[in-house]
Chimera marker file (.cmm) of the C-alpha trace (Angstrom):
<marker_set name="trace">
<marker id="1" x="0.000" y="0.000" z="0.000" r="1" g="1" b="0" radius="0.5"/>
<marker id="2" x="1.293" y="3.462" z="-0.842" r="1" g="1" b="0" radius="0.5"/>
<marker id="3" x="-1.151" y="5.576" z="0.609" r="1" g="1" b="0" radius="0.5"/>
<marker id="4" x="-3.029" y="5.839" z="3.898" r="1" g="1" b="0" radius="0.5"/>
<marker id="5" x="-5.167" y="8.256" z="2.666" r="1" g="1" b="0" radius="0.5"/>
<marker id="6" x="-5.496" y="11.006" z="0.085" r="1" g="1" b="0" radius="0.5"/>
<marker id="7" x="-5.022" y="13.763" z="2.408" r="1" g="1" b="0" radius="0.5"/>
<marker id="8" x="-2.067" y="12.011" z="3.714" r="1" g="1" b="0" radius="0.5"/>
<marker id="9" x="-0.672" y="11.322" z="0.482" r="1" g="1" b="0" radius="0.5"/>
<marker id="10" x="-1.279" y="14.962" z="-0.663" r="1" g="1" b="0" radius="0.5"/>
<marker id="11" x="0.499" y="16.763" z="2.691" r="1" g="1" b="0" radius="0.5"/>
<marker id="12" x="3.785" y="14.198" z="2.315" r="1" g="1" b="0" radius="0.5"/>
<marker id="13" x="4.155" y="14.711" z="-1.860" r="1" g="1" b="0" radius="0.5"/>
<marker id="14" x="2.828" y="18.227" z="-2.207" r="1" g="1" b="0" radius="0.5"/>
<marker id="15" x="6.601" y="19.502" z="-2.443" r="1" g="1" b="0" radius="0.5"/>
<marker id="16" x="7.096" y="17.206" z="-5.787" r="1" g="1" b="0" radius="0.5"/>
<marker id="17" x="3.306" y="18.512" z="-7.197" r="1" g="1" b="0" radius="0.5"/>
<marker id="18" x="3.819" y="18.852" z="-10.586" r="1" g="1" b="0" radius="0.5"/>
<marker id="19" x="2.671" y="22.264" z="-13.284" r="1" g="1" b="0" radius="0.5"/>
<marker id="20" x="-0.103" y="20.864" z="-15.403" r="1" g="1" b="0" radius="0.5"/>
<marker id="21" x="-3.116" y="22.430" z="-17.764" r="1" g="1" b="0" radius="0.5"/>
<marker id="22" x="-6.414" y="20.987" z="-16.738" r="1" g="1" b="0" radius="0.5"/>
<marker id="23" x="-8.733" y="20.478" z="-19.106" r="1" g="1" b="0" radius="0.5"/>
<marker id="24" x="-12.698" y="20.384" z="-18.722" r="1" g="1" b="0" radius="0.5"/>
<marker id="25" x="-14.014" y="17.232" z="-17.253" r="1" g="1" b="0" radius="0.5"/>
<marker id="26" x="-15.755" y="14.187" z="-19.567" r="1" g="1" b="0" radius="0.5"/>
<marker id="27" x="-19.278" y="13.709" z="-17.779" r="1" g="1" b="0" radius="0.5"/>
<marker id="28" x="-19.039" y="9.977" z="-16.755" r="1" g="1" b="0" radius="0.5"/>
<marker id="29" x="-15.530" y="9.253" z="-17.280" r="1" g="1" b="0" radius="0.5"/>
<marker id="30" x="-13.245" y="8.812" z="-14.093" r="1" g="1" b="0" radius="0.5"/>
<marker id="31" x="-10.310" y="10.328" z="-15.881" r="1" g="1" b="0" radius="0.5"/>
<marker id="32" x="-8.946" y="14.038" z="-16.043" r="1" g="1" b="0" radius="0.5"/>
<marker id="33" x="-7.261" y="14.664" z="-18.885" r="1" g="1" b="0" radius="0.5"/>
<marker id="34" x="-4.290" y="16.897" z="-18.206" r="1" g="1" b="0" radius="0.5"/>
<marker id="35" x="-1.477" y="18.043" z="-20.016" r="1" g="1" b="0" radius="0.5"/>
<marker id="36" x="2.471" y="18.083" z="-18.237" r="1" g="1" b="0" radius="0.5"/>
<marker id="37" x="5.762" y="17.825" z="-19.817" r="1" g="1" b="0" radius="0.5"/>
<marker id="38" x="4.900" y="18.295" z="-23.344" r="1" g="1" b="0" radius="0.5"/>
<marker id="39" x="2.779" y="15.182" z="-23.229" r="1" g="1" b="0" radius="0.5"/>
<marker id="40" x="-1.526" y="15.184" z="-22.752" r="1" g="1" b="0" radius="0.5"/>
<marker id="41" x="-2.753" y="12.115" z="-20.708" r="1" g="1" b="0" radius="0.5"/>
<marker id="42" x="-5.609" y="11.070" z="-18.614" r="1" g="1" b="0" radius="0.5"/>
<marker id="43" x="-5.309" y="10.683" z="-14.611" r="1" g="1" b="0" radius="0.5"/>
<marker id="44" x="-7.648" y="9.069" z="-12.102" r="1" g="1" b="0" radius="0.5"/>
<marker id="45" x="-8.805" y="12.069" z="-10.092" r="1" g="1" b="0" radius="0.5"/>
<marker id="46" x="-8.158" y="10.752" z="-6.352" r="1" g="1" b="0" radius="0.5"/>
<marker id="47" x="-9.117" y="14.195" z="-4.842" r="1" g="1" b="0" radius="0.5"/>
<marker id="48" x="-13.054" y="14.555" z="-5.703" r="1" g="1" b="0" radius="0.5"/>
<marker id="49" x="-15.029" y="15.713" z="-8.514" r="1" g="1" b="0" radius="0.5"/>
<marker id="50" x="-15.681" y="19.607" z="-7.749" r="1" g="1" b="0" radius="0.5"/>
<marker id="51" x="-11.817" y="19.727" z="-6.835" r="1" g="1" b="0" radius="0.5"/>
<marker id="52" x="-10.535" y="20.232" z="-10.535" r="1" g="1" b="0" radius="0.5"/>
<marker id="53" x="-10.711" y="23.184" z="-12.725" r="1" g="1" b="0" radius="0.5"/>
<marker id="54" x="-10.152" y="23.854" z="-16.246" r="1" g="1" b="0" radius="0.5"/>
<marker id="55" x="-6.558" y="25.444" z="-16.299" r="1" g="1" b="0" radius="0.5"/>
<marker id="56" x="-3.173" y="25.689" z="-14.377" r="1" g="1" b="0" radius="0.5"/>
<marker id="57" x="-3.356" y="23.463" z="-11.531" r="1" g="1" b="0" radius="0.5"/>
<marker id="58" x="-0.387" y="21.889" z="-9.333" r="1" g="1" b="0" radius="0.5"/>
<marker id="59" x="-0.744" y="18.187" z="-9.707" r="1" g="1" b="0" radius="0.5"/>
<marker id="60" x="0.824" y="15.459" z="-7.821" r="1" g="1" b="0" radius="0.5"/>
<marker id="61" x="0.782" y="12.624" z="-10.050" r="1" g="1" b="0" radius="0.5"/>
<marker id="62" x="1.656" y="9.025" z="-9.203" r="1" g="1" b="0" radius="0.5"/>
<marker id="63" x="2.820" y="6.325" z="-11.178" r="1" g="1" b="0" radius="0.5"/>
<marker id="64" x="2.379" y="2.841" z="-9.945" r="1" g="1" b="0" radius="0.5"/>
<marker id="65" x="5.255" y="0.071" z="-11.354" r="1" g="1" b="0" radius="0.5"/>
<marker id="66" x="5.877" y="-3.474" z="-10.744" r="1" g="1" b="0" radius="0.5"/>
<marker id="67" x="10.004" y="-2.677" z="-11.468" r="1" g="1" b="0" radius="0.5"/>
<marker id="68" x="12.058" y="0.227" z="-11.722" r="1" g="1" b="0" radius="0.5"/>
<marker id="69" x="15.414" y="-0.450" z="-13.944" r="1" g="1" b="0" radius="0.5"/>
<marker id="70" x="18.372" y="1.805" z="-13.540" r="1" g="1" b="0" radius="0.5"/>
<marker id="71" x="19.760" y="3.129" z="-16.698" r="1" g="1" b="0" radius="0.5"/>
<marker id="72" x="23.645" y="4.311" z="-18.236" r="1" g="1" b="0" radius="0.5"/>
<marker id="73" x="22.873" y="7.233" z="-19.764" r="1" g="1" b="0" radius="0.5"/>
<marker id="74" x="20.985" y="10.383" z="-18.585" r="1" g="1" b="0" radius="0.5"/>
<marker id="75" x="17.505" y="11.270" z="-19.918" r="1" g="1" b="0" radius="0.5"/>
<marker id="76" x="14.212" y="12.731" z="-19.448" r="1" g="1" b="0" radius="0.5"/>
<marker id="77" x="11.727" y="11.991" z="-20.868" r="1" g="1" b="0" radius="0.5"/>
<marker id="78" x="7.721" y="11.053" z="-20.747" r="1" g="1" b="0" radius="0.5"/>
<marker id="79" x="5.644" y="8.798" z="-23.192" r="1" g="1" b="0" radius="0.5"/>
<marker id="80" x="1.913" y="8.140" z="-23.458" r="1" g="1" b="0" radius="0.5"/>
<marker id="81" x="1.967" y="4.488" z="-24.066" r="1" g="1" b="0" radius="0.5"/>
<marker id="82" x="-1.918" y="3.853" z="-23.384" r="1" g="1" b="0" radius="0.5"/>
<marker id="83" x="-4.847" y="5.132" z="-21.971" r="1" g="1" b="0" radius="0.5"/>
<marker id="84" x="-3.566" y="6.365" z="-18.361" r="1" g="1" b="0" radius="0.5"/>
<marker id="85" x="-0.707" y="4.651" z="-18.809" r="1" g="1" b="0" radius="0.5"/>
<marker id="86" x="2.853" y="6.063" z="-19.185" r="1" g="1" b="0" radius="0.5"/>
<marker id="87" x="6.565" y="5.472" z="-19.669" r="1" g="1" b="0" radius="0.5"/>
<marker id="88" x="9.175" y="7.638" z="-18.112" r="1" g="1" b="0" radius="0.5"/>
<marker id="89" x="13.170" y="8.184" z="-18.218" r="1" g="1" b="0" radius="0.5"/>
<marker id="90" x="14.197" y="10.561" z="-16.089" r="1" g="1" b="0" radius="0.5"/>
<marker id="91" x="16.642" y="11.673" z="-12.274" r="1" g="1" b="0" radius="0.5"/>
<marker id="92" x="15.465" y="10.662" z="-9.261" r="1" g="1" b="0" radius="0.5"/>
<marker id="93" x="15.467" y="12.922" z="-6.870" r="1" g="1" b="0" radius="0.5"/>
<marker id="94" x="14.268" y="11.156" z="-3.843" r="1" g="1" b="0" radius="0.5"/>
<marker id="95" x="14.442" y="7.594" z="-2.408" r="1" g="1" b="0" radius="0.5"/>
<marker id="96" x="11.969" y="6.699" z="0.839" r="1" g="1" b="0" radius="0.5"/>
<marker id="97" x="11.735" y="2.833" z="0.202" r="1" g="1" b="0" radius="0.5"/>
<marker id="98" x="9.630" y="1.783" z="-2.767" r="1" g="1" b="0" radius="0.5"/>
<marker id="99" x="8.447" y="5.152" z="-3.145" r="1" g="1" b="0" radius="0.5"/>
<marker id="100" x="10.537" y="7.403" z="-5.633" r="1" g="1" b="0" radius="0.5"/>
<marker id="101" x="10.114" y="11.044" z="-7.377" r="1" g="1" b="0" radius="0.5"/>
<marker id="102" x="11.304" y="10.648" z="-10.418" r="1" g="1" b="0" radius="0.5"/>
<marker id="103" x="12.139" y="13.901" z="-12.440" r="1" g="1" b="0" radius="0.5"/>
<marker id="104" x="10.910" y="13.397" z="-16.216" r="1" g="1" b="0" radius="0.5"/>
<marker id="105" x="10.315" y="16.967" z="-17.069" r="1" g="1" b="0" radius="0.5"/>
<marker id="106" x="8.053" y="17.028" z="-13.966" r="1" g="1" b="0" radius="0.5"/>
<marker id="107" x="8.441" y="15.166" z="-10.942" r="1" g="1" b="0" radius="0.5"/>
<marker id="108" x="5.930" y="11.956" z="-10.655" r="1" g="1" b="0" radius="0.5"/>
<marker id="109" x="5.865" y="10.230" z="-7.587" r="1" g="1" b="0" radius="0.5"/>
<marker id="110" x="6.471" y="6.467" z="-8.401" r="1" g="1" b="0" radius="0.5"/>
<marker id="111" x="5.385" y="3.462" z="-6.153" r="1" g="1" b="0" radius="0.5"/>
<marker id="112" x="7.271" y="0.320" z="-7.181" r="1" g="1" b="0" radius="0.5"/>
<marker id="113" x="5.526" y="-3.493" z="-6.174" r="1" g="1" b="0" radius="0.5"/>
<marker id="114" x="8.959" y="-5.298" z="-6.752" r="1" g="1" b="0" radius="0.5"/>
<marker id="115" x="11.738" y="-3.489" z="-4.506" r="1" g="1" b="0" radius="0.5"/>
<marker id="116" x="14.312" y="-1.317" z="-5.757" r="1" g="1" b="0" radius="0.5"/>
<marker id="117" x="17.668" y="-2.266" z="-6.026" r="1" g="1" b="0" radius="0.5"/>
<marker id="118" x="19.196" y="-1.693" z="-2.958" r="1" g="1" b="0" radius="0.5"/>
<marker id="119" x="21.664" y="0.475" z="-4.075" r="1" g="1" b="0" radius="0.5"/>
<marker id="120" x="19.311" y="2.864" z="-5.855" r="1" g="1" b="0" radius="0.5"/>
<marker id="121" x="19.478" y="6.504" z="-4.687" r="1" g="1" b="0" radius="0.5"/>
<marker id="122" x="18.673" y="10.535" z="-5.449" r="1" g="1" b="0" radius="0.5"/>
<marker id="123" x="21.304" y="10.937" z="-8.173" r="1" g="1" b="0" radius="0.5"/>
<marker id="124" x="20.429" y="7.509" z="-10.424" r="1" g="1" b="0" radius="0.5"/>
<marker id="125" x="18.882" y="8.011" z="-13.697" r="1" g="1" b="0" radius="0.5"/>
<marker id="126" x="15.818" y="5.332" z="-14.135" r="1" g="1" b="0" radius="0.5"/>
<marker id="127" x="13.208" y="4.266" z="-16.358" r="1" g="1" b="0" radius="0.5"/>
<marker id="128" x="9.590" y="3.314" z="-15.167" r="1" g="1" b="0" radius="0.5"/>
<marker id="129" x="7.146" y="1.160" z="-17.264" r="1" g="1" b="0" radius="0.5"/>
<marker id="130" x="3.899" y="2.562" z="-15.242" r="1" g="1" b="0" radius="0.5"/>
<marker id="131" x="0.849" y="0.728" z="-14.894" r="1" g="1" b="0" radius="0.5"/>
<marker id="132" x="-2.341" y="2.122" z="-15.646" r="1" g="1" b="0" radius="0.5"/>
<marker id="133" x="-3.875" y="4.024" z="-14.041" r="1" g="1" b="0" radius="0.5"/>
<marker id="134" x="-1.506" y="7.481" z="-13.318" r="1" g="1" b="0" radius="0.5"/>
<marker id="135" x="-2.759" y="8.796" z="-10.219" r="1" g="1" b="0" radius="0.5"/>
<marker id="136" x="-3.607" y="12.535" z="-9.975" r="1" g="1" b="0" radius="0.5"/>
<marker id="137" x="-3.802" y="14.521" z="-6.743" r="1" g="1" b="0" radius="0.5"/>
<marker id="138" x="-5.175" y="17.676" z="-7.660" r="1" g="1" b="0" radius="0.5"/>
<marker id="139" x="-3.121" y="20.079" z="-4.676" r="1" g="1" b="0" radius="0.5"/>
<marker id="140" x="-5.746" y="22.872" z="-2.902" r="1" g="1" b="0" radius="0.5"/>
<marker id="141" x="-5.026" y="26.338" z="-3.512" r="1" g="1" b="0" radius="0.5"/>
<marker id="142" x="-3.223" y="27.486" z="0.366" r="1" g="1" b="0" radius="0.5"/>
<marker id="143" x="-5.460" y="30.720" z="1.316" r="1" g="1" b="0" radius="0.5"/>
<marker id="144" x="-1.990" y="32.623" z="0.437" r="1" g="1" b="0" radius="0.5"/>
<marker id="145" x="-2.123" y="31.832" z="-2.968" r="1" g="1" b="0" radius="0.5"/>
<marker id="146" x="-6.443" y="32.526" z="-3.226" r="1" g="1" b="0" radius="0.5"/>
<marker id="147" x="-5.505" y="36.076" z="-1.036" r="1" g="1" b="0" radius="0.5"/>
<marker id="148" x="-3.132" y="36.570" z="-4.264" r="1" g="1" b="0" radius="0.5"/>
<marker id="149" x="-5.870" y="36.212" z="-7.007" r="1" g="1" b="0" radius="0.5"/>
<marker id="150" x="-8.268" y="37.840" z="-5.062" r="1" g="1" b="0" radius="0.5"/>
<marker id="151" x="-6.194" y="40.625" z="-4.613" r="1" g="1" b="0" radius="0.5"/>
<marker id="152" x="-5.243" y="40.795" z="-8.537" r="1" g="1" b="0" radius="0.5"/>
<marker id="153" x="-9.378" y="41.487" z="-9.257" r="1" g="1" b="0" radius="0.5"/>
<link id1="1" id2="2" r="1" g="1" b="0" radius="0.2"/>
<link id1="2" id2="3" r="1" g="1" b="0" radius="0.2"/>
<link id1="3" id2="4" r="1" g="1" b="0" radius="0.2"/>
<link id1="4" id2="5" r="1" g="1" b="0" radius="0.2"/>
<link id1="5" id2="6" r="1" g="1" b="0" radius="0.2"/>
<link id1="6" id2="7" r="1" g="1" b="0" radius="0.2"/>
<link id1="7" id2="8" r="1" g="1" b="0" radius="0.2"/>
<link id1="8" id2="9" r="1" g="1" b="0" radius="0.2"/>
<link id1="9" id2="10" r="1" g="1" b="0" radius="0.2"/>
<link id1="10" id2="11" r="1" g="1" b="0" radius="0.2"/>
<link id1="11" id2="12" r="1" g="1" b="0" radius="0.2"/>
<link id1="12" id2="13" r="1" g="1" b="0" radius="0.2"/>
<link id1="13" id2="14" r="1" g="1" b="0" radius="0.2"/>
<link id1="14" id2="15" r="1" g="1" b="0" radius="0.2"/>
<link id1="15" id2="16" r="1" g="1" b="0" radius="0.2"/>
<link id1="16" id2="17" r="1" g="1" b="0" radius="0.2"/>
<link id1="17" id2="18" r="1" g="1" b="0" radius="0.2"/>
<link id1="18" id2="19" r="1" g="1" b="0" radius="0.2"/>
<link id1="19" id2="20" r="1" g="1" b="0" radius="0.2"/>
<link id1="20" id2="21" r="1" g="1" b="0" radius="0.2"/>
<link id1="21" id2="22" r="1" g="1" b="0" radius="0.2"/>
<link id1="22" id2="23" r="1" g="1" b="0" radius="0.2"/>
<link id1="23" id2="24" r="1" g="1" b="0" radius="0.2"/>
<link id1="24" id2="25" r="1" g="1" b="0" radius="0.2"/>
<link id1="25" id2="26" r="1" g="1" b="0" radius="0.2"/>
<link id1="26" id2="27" r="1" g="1" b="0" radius="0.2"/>
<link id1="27" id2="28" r="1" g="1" b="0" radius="0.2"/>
<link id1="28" id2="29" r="1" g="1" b="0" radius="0.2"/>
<link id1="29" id2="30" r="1" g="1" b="0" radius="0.2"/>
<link id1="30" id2="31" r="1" g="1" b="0" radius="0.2"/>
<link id1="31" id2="32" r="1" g="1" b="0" radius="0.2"/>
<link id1="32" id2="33" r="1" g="1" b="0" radius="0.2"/>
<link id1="33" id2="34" r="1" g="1" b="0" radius="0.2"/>
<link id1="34" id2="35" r="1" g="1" b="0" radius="0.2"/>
<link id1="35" id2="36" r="1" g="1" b="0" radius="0.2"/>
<link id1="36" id2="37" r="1" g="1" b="0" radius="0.2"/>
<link id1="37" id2="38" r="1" g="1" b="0" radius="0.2"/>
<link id1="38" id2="39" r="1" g="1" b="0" radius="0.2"/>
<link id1="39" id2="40" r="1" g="1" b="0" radius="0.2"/>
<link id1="40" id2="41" r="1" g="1" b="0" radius="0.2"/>
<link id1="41" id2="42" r="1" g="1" b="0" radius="0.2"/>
<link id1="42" id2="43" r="1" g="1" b="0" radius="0.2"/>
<link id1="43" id2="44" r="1" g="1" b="0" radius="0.2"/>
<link id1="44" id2="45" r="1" g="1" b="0" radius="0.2"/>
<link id1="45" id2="46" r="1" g="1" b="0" radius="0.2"/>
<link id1="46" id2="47" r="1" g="1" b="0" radius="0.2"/>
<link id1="47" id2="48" r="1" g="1" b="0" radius="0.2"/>
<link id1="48" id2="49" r="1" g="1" b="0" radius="0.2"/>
<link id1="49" id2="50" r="1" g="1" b="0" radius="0.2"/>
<link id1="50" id2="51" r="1" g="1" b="0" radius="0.2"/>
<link id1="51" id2="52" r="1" g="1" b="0" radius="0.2"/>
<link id1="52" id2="53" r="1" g="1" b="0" radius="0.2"/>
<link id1="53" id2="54" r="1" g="1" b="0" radius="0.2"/>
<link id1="54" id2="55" r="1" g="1" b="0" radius="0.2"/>
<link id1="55" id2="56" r="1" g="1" b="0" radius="0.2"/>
<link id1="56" id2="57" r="1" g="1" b="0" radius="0.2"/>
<link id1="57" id2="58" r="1" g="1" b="0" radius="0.2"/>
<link id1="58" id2="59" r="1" g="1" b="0" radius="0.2"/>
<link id1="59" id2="60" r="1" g="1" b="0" radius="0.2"/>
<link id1="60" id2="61" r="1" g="1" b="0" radius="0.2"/>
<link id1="61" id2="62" r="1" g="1" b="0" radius="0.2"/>
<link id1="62" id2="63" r="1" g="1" b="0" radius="0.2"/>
<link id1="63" id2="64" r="1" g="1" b="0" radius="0.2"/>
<link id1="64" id2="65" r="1" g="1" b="0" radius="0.2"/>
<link id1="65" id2="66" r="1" g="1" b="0" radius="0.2"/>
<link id1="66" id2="67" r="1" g="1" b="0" radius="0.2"/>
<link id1="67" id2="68" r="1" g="1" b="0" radius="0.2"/>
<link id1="68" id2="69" r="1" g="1" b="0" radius="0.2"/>
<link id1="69" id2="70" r="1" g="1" b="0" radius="0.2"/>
<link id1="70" id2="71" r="1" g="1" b="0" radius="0.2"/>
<link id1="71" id2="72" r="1" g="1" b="0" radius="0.2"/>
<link id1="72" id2="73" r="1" g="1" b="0" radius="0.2"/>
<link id1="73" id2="74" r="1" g="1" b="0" radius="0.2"/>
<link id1="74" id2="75" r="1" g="1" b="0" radius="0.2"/>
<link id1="75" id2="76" r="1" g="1" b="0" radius="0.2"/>
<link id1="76" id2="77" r="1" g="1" b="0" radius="0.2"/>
<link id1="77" id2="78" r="1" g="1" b="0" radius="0.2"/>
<link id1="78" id2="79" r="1" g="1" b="0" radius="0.2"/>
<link id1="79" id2="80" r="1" g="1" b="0" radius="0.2"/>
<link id1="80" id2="81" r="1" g="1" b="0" radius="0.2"/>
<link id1="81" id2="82" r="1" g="1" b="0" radius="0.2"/>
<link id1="82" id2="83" r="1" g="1" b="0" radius="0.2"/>
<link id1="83" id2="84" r="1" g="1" b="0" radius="0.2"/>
<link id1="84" id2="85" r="1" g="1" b="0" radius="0.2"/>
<link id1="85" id2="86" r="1" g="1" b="0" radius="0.2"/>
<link id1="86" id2="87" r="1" g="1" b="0" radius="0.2"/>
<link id1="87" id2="88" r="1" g="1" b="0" radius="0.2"/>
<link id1="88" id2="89" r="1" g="1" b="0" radius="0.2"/>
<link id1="89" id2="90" r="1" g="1" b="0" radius="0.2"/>
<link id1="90" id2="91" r="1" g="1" b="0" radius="0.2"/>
<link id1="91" id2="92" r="1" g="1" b="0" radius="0.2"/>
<link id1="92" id2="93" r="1" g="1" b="0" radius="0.2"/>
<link id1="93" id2="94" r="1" g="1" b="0" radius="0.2"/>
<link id1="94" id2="95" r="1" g="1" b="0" radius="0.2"/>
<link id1="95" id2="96" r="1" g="1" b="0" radius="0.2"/>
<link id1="96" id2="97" r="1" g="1" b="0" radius="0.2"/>
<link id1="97" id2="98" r="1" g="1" b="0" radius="0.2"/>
<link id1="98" id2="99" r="1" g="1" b="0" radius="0.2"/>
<link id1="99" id2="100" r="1" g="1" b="0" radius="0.2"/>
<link id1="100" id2="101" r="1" g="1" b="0" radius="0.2"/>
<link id1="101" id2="102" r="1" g="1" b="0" radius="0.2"/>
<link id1="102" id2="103" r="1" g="1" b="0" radius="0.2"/>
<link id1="103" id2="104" r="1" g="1" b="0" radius="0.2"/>
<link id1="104" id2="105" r="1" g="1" b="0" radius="0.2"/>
<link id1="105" id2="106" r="1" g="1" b="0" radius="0.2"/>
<link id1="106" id2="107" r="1" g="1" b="0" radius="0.2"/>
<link id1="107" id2="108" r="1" g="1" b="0" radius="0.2"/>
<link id1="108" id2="109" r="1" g="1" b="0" radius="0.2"/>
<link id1="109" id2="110" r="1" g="1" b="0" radius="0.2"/>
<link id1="110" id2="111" r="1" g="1" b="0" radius="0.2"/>
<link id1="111" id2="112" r="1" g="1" b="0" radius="0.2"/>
<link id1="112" id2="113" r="1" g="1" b="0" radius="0.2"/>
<link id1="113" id2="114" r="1" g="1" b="0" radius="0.2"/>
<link id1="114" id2="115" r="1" g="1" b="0" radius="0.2"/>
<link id1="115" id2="116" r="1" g="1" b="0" radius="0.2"/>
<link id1="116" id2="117" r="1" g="1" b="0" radius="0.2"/>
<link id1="117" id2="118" r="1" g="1" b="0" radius="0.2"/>
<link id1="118" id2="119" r="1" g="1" b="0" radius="0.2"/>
<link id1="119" id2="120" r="1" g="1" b="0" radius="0.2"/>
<link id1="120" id2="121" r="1" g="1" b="0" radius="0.2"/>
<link id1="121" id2="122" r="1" g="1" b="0" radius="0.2"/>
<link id1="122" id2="123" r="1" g="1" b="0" radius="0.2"/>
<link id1="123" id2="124" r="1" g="1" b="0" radius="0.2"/>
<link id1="124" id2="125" r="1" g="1" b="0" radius="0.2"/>
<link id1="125" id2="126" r="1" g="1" b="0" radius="0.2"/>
<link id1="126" id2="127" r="1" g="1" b="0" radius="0.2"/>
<link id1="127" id2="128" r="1" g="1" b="0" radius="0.2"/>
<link id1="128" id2="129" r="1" g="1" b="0" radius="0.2"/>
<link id1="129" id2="130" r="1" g="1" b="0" radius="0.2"/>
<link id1="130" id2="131" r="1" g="1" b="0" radius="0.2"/>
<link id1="131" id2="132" r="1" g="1" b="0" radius="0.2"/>
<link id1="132" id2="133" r="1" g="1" b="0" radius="0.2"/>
<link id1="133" id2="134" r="1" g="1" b="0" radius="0.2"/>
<link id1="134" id2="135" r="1" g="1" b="0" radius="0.2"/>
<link id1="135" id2="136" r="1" g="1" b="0" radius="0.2"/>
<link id1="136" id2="137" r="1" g="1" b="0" radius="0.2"/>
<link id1="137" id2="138" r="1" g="1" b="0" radius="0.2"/>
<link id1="138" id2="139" r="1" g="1" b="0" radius="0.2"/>
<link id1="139" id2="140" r="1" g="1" b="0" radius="0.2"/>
<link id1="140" id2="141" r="1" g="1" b="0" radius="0.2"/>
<link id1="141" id2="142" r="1" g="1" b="0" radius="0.2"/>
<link id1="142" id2="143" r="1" g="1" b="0" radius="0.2"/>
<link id1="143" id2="144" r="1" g="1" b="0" radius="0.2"/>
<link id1="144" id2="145" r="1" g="1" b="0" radius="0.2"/>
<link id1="145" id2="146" r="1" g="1" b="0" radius="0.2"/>
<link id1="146" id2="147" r="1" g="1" b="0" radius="0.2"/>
<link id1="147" id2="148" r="1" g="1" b="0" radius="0.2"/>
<link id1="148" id2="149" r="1" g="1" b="0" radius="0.2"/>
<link id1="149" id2="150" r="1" g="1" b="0" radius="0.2"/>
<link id1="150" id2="151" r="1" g="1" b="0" radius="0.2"/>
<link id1="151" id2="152" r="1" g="1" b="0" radius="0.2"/>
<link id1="152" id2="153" r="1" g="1" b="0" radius="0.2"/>
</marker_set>
């Protein structure tokens, strides 16, 4: 289990949220379609339906994998290889377990069933084969940043 809840999960990965476009929700579909990284892919919204809006939005997003493989040569990069489901090559920037953040352009937060390699650490370029689906944690506005647009009307 990766989470104990979503509130949980959003106060301990909020730091590694991720700049995405949100686009308008698809009545009856659980996925958000969002755009990050210069690639457009759907997420299943774990934070609520009236939580989204079309537009900017921090995003934590979460990658499930059953194996993370180290790699030689540095690169980022993220690939929409199905619906909800994505590939990524990128730094990772934090270890805690089975749970990395993996910097692909953005940072994704990637929960891997089959245990790392020991010896995997911040500083080790990976690749991730995620399964679907990508996990999106839409991050609340702090009453700091809603004083800020208020004040801008």
């Amino acid at each position: 289990m990766f989470e104990e809840s979503v509130e949980s999960f959003i106060t301990q990965w909020r730091p590694y949220a991720a700049d995405a476009a949100l686009f308008a929700h698809t009545e009856g579909s659980p996925l958000l379609e969002c755009a990050a990284a210069g690639a457009i892919f759907g997420v299943f919204e774990r934070t609520g339906p009236y939580t989204a809006h079309s537009g900017p939005a921090k995003l934590i997003l979460h990658l499930m994998a059953e194996q993370v493989e180290l790699l030689e040569e540095p690169e980022r990069r993220l690939e929409v290889v199905g619906p909800s489901r994505l590939k990524v090559t990128g730094l990772v920037v934090l270890r805690q377990g089975q749970m990395l953040v993996v910097d692909a352009g953005v940072p994704l937060v990637v929960g891997s069933f089959g245990a790392p390699s020991d010896t995997l650490a911040a500083g080790d370029w990976v690749s991730v084969n995620g399964l679907a689906p990508v996990h999106g944690f839409v991050v609340p506005k702090t009453r700091s940043t809603l004083a800020a647009v208020h004040a801008e009307i």
